[in-house]
C-alpha positions in Angstrom: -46.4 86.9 32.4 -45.8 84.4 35.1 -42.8 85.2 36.4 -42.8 82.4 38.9 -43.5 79.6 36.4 -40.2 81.1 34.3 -38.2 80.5 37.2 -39.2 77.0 37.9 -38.6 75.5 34.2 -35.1 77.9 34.9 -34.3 76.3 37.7 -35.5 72.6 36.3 -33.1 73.2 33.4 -30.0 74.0 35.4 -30.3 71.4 37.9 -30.5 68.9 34.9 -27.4 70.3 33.7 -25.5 69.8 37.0 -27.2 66.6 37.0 -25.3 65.6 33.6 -22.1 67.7 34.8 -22.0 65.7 38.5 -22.5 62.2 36.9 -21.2 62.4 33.2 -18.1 65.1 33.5 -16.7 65.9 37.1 -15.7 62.0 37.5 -13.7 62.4 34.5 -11.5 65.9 34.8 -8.0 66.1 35.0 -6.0 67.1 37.9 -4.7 70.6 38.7 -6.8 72.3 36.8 -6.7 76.0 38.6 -2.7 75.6 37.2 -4.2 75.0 33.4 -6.6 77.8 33.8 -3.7 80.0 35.4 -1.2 79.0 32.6 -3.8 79.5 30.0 -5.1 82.9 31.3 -8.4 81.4 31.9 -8.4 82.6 35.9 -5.6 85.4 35.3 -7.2 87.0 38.3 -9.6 85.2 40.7 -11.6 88.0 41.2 -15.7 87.2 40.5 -14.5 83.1 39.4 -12.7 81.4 42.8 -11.9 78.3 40.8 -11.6 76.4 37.3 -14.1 74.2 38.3 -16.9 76.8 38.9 -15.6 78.4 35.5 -15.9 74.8 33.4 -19.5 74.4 35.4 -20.7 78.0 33.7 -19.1 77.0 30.4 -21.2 73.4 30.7 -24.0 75.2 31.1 -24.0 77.7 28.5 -23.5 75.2 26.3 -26.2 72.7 27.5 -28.7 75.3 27.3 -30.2 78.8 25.3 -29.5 80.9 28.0 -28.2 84.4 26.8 -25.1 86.3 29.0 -27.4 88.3 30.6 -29.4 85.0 32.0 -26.5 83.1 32.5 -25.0 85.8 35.2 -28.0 85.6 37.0 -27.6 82.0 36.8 -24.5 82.1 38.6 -25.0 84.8 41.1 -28.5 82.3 42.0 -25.6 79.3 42.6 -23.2 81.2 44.4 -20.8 80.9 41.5 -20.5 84.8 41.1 -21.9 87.7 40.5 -20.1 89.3 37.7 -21.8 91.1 35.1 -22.7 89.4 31.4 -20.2 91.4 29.7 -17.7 90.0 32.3 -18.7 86.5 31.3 -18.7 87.3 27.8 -15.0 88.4 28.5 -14.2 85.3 30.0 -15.8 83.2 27.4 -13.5 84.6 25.0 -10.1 83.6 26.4 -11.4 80.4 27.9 -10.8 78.6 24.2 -6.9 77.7 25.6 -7.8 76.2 28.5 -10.4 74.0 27.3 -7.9 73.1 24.2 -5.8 71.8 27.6 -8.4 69.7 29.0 -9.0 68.2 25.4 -5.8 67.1 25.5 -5.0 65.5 28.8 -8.6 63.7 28.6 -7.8 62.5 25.1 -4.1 61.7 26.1 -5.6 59.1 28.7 -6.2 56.9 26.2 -3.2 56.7 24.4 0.3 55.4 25.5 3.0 57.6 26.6 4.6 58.4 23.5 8.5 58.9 23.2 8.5 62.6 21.9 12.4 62.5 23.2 13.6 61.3 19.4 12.0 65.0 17.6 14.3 67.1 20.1 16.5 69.1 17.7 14.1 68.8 14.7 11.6 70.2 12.7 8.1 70.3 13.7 6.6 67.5 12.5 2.7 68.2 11.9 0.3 65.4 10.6 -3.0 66.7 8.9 -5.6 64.8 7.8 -9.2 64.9 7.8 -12.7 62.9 8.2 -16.0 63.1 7.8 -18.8 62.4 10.5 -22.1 61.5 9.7 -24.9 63.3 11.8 -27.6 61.4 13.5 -31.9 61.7 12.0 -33.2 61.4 9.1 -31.3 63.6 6.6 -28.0 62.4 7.9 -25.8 65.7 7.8 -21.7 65.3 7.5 -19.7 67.2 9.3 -15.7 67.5 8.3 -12.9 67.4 11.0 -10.0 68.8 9.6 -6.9 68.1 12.4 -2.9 69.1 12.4 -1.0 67.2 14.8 2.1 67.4 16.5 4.3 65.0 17.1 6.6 67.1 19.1 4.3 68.5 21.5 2.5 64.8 21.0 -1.0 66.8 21.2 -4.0 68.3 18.6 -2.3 71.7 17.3 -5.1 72.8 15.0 -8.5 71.5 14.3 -11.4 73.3 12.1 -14.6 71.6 11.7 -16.7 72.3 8.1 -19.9 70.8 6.2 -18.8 68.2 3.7 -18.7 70.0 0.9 -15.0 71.7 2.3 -12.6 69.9 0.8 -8.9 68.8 2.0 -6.9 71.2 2.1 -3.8 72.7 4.1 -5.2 76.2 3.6 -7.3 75.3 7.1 -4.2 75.1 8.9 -1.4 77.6 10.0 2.1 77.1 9.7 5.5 78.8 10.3 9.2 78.2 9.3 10.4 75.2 10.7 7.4 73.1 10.6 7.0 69.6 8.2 3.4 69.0 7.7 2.7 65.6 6.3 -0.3 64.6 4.7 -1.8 61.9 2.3 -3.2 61.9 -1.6 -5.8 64.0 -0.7 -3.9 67.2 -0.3 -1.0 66.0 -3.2 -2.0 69.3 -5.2 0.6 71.7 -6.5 -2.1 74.5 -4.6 -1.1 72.8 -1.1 2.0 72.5 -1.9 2.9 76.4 -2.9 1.0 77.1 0.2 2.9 75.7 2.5 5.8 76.9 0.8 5.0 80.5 0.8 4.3 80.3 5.3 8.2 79.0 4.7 7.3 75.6 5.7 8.2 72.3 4.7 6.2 69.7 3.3 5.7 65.8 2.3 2.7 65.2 0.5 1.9 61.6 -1.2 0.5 62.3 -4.7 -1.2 60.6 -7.9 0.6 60.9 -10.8 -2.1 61.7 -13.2 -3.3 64.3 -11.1 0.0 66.2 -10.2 1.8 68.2 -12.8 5.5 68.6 -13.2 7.5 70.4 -15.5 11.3 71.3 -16.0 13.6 74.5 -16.3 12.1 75.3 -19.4 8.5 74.7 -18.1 8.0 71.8 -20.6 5.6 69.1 -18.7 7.3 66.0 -17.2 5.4 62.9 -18.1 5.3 61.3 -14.3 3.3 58.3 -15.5 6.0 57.8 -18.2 8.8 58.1 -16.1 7.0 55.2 -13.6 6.5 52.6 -16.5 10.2 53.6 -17.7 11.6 52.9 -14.4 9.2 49.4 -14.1 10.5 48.3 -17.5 14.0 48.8 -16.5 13.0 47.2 -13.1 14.4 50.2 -11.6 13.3 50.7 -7.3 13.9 54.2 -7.1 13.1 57.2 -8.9 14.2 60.5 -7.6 14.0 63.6 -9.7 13.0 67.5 -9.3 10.6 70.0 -10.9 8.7 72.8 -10.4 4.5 73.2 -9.6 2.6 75.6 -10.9 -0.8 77.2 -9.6 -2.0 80.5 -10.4 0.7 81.8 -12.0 2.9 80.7 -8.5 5.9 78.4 -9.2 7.3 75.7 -6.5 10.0 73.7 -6.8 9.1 70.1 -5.8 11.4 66.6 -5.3 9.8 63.6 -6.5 10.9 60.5 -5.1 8.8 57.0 -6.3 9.6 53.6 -4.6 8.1 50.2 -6.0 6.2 48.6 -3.9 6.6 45.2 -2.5 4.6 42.7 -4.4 2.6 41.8 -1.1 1.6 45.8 -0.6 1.1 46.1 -4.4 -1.5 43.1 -4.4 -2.9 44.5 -1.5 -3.4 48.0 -3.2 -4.6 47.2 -5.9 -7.4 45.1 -4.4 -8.4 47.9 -1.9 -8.8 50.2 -5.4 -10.6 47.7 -7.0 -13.2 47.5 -4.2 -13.5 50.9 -3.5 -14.2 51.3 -7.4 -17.1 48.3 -7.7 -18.8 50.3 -4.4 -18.6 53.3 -6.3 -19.8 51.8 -9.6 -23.0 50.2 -7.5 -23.5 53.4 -6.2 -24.3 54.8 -9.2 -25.7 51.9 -11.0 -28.4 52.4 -8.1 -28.9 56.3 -8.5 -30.0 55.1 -12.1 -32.1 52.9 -11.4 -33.6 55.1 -8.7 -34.1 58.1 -11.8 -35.2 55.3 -14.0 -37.8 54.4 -12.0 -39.1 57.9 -10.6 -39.0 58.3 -14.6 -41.1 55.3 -15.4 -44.1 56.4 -12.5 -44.3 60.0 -14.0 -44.8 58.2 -17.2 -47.8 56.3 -16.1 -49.1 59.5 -14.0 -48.9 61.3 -17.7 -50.4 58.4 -19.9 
């Protein structure tokens, strides 16, 4: 074993990581961070970590590199960091998540307007969540979903979980306490979301599709929601406000309903965005078949 060769592609690897950190991330962090780390618990004592900044630096590089705890404290005893033990680090690791949740958010908050958070004092928490889906760089092209609950209160991230594609929508990602309105879009309008959120006592507005929601009344006979819509266009009624129950696994909800007509402008609009998204949809698949048809057609030939 050369022992002397292992430290120099060591030592070539961390100075590229300070490399990235001095040029790419130091430029960029927010002030007073020893207070975040302090509020946070981060740098509860300062005993083996002086600083924030010497604590972020070790976090950079664990997570620019394959370095195991027990490397990484040798790492940082070699800078002059510290010289705390791996399990120490591992310990610090752990209740670092806060404090890098807090420079998240002032980084992230840099690019948006100050927002007037002065109109929510008094109410409810009000908590967006919504999800979306990034595609992966290479050949295969992985997604990756971002699921994220906002608060509009605290005008920050409050939750974020990150899945494979194939997790779908779903408030069950997210926690939630009495007091809190999460709103969300067609994707999570499911009677399973919504008894969910009911049961952690909170309270929720969820847009919905009528064919795909059911509703039924006091005596748990179905309400027709797409009858009740073309009843109310008919009789060129606006509003339609009504109540039911949701049922999901033997759970029961109690749900209001409230449909407005669109404005002709939004309901042209609408309908044109659907029909788009159903002719890409429609190509899609027309070109699946053709791609079967014709891996069909060459195993054919290979046979004959």
């Amino acid at each position: 074993m050369n022992l002397q060769n292992d430290f120099n592609k060591l030592d070539s690897k961390i100075q590229e990581v300070f490399e990235n950190w001095d040029n790419k991330i130091l430029p960029h962090l927010p002030q007073q961070m020893d207070e975040m780390a302090k509020r946070t618990g981060a740098l509860h004592r300062k005993r083996g970590v002086c600083s924030s900044i010497d604590l972020l630096r070790i976090l950079f590089l664990y997570a620019c590199s394959n370095f195991s705890f027990r490397i990484l404290a040798a790492a940082a005893c070699a800078l002059g960091i510290s010289v705390i033990s791996d399990t120490a680090w591992r310990k610090r690791f752990s209740k670092a998540a806060p404090f890098l949740r807090e420079i998240l958010h002032s980084l992230l908050s840099a690019f948006l307007p100050a927002a007037d958070i002065s109109a929510f004092d008094g109410v409810k928490n009000v908590l967006p969540a919504d999800a979306s889906v990034i595609r992966q760089n290479g050949k295969q092209q992985h997604q990756q979903r971002i699921h994220l609950c906002y608060s509009l209160n605290e005008n920050r991230m409050k939750q974020v979980k990150v899945s494979d594609q194939h997790t779908a929508e779903s408030l069950a990602h997210f926690s939630m306490k009495k007091g809190d309105l999460v709103l969300a879009d067609a994707g999570y309008g499911t009677a399973q979301n919504f008894i969910y959120a009911q049961e952690q006592g909170a309270d929720v507005i969820l847009r919905i599709m009528p064919k795909n929601f059911c509703l039924y009344d006091a005596q748990g006979e179905k309400i027709s929601l797409t009858a009740l819509m073309k009843e109310a266009e008919e009789k060129h009624m606006e509003w339609i406000d009504g109540f039911g129950y949701c049922k999901y696994k033997g759970k029961t909800g109690f749900v209001r309903i409230i449909a407005h007509r669109l404005p002709d402008g939004q309901a042209a609009k609408a309908r044109k965005r659907k029909t788009r998204k159903a002719e890409t949809v429609n190509l899609t698949v027309y070109c699946r078949k053709l791609v079967c048809t014709t891996l069909l057609i060459r195993q054919a030939k290979m046979i004959f």
